[in-house]
N, CA and C atoms as an extended XYZ file, in Angstrom:
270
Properties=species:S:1:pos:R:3:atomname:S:1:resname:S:1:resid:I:1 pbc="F F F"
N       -38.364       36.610        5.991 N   UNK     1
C       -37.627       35.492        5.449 CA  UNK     1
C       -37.755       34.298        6.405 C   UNK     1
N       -38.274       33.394        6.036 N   UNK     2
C       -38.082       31.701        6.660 CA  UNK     2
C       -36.993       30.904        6.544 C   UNK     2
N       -37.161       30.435        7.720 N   UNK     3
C       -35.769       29.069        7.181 CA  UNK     3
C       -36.744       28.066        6.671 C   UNK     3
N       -35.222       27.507        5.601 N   UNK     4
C       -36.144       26.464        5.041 CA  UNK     4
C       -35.495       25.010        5.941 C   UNK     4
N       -35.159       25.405        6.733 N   UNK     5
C       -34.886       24.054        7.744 CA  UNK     5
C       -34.275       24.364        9.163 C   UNK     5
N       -34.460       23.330       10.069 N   UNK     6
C       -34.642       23.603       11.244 CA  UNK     6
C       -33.274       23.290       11.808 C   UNK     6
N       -32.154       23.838       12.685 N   UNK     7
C       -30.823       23.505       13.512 CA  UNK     7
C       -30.620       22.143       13.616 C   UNK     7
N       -31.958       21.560       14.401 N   UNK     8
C       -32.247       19.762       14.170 CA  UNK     8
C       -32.003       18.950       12.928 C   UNK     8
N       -32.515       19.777       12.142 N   UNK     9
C       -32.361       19.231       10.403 CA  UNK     9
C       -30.803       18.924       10.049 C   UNK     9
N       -30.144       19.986       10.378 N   UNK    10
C       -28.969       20.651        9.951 CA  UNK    10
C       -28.066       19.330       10.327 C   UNK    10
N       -28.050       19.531       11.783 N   UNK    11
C       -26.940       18.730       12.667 CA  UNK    11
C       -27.258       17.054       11.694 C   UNK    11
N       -28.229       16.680       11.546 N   UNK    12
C       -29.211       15.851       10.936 CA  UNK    12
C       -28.128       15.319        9.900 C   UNK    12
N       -28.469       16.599        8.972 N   UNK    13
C       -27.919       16.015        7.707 CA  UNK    13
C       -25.855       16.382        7.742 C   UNK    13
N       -25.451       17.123        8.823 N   UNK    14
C       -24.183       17.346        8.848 CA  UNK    14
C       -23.519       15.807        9.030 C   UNK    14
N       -24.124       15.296       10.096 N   UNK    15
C       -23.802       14.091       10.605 CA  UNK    15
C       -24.110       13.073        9.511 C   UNK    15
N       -24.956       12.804        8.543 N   UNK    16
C       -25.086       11.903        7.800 CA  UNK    16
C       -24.107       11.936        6.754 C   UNK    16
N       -23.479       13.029        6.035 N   UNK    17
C       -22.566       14.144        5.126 CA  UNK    17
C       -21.367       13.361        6.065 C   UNK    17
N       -21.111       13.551        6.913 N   UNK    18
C       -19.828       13.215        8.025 CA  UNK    18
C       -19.754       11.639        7.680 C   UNK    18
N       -21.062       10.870        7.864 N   UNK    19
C       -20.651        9.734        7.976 CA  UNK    19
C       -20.460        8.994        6.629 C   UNK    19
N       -21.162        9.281        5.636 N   UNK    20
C       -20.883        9.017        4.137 CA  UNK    20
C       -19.558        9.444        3.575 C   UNK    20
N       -19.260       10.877        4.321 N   UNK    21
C       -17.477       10.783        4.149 CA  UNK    21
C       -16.500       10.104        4.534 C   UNK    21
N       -16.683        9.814        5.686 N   UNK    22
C       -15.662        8.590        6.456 CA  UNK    22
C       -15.984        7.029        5.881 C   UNK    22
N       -17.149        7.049        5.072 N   UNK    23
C       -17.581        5.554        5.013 CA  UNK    23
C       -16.518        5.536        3.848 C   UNK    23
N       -16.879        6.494        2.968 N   UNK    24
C       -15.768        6.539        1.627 CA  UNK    24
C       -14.550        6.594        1.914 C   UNK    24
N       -14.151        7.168        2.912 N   UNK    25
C       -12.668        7.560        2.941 CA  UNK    25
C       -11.799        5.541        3.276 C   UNK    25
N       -12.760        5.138        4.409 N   UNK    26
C       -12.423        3.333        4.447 CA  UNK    26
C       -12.351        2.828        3.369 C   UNK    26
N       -13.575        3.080        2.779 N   UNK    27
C       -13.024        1.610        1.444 CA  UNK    27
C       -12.174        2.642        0.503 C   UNK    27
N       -11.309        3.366        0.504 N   UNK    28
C       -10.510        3.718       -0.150 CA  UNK    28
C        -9.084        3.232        0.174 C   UNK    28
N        -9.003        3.307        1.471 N   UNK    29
C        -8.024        2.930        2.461 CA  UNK    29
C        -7.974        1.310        1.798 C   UNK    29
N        -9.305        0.916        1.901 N   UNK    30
C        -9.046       -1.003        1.802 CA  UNK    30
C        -8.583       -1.073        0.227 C   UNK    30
N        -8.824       -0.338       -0.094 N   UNK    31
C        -8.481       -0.645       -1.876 CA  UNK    31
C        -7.109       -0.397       -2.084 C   UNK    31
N        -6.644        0.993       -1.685 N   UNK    32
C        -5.056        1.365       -1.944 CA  UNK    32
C        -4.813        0.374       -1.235 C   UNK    32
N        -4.473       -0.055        0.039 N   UNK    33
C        -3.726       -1.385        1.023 CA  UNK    33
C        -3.938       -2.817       -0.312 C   UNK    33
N        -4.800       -3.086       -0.662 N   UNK    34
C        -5.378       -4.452       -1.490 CA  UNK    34
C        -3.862       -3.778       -2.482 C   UNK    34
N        -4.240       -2.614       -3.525 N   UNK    35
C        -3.281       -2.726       -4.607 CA  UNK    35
C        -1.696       -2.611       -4.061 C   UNK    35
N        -1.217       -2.229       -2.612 N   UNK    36
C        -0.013       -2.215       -2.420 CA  UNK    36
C         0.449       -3.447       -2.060 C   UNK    36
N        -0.167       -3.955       -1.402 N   UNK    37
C         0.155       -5.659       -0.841 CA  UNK    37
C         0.415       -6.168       -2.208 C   UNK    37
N        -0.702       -6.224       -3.119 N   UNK    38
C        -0.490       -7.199       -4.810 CA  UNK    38
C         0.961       -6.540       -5.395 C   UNK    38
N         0.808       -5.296       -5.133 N   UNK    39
C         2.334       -4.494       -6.000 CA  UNK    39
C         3.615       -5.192       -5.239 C   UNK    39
N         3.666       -5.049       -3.358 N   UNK    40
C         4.978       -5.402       -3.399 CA  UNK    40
C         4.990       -7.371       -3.444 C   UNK    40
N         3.902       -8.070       -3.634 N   UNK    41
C         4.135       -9.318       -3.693 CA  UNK    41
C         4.194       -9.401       -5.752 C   UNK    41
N         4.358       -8.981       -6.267 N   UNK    42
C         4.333       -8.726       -7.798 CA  UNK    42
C         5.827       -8.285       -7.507 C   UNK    42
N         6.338       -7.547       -6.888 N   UNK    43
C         8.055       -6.950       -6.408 CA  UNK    43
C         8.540       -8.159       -5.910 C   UNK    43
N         8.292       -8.421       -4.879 N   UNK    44
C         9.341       -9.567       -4.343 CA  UNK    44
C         9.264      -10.852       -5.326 C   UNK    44
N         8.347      -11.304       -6.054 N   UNK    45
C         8.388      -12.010       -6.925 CA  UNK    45
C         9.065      -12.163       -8.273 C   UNK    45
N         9.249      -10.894       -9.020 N   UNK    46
C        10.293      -10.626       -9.485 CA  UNK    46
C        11.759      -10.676       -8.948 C   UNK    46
N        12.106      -10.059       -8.048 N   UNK    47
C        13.225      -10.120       -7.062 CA  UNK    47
C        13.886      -12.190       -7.039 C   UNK    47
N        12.547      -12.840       -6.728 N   UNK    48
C        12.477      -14.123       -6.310 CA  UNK    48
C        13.168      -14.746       -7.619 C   UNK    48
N        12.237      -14.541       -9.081 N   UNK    49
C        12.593      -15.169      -10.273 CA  UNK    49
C        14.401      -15.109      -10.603 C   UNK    49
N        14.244      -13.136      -10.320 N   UNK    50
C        15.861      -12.608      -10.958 CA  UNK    50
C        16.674      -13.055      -10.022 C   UNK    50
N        16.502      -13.625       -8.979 N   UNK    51
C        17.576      -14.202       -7.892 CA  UNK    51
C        18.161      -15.679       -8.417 C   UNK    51
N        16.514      -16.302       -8.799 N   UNK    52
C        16.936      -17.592       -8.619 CA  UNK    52
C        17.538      -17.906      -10.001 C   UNK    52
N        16.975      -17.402      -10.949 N   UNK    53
C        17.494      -16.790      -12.744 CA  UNK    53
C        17.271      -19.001      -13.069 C   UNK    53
N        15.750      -18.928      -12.591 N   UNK    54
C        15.204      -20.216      -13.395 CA  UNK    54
C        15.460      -21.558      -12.125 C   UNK    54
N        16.052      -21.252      -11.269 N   UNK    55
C        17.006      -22.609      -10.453 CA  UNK    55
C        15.638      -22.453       -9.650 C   UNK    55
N        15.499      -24.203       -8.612 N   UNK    56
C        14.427      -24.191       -7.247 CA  UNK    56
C        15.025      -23.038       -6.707 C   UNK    56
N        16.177      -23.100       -5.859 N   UNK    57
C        16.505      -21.902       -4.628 CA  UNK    57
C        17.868      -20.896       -5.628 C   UNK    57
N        17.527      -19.899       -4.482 N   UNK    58
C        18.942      -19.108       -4.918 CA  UNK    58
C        20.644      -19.176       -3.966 C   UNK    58
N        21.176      -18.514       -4.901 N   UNK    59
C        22.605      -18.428       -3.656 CA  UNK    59
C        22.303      -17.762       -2.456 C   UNK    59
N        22.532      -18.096       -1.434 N   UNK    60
C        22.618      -17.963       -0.099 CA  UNK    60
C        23.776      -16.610       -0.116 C   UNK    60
N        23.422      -15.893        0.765 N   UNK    61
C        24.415      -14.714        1.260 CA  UNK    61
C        24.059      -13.611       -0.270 C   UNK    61
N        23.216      -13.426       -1.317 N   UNK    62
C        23.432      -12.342       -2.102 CA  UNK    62
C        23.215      -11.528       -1.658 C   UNK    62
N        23.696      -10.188       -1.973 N   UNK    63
C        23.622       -9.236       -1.556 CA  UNK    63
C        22.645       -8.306       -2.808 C   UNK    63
N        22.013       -9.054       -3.511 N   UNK    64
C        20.644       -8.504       -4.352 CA  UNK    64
C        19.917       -7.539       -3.673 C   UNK    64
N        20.133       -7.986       -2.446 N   UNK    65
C        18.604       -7.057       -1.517 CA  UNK    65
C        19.071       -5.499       -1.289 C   UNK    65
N        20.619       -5.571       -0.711 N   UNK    66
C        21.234       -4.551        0.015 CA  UNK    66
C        21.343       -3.351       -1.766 C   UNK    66
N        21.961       -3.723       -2.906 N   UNK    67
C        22.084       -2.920       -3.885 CA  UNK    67
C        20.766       -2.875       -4.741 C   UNK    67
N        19.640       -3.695       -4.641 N   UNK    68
C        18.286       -3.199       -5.392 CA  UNK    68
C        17.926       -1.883       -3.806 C   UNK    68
N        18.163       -2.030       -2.853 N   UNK    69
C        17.548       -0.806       -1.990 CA  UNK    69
C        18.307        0.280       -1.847 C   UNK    69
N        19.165        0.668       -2.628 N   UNK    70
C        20.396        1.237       -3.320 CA  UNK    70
C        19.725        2.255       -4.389 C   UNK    70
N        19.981        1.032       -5.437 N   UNK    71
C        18.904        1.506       -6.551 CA  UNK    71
C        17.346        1.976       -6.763 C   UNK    71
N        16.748        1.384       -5.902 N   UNK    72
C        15.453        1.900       -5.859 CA  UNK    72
C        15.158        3.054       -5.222 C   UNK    72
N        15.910        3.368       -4.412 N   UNK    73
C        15.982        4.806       -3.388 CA  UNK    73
C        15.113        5.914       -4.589 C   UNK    73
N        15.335        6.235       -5.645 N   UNK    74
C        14.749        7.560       -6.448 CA  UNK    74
C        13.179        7.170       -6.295 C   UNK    74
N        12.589        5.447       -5.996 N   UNK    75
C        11.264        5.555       -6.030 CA  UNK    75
C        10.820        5.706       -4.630 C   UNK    75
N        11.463        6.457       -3.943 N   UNK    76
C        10.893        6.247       -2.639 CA  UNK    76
C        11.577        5.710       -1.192 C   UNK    76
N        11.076        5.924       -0.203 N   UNK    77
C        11.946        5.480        1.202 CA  UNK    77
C        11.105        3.777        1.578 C   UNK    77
N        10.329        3.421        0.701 N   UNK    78
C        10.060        2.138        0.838 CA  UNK    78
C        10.511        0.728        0.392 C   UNK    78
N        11.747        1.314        0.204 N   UNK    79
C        12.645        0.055       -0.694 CA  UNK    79
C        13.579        0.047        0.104 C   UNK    79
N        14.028        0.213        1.655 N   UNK    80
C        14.737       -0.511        2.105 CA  UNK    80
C        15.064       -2.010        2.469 C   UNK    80
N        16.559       -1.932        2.248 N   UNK    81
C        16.718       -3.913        2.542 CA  UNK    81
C        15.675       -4.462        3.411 C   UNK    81
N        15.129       -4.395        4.398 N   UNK    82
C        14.022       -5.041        5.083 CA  UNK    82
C        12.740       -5.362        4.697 C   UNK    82
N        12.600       -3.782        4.259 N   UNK    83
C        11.516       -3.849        3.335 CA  UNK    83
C        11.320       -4.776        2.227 C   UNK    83
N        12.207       -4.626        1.304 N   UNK    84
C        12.425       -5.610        0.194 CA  UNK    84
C        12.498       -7.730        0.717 C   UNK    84
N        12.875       -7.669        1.835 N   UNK    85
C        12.921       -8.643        2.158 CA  UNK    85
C        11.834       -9.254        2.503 C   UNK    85
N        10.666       -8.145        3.007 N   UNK    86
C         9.094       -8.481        3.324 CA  UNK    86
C         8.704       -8.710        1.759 C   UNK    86
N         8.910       -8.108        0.952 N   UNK    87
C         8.445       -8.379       -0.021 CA  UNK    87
C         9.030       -9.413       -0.693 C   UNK    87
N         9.980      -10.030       -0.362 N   UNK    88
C        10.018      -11.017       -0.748 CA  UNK    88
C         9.641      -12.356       -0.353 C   UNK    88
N         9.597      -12.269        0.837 N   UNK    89
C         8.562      -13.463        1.413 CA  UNK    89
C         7.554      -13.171        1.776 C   UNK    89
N         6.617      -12.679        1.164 N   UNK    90
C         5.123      -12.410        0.921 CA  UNK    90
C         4.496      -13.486       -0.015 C   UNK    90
């Protein structure tokens, strides 16, 4: 029985296999980051409209931020008040 390829070959093509995986695994990374940035600036923008409900600015001191990170809690630990606040000035 022969090999049909040589240890050299191997490491060869392991390493190329390695690097075509990591190349994919980046632009996956850049794509999910691209659609989360658009999602929470699409969030704080809403937030922005339902605050201001049509006016230039909103009331000063609401507490919109503290009870939407209240409410949003079932989608997740990324809707805290701070959080929400990045997203709103995004």
């Amino acid at each position: 029985m022969t090999k049909l390829y040589s240890q050299k070959d191997s490491k060869s093509l392991i390493q190329d296999i390695g690097s075509i995986f990591e190349e994919g695994k980046k632009q996956a990374y850049k794509i999910v980051n691209n659609i989360l940035v658009e999602t929470y600036r699409e969030i704080g923008k809403r937030i922005v409209e339902f605050e201001q409900k049509g006016k230039i600015t909103s009331q000063y001191g609401s507490k919109l931020l503290i009870n939407l990170s209240k409410e949003l809690s079932p989608y997740g630990k990324g809707f805290s008040r701070s959080n929400l606040t990045y997203m709103y000035f995004i």
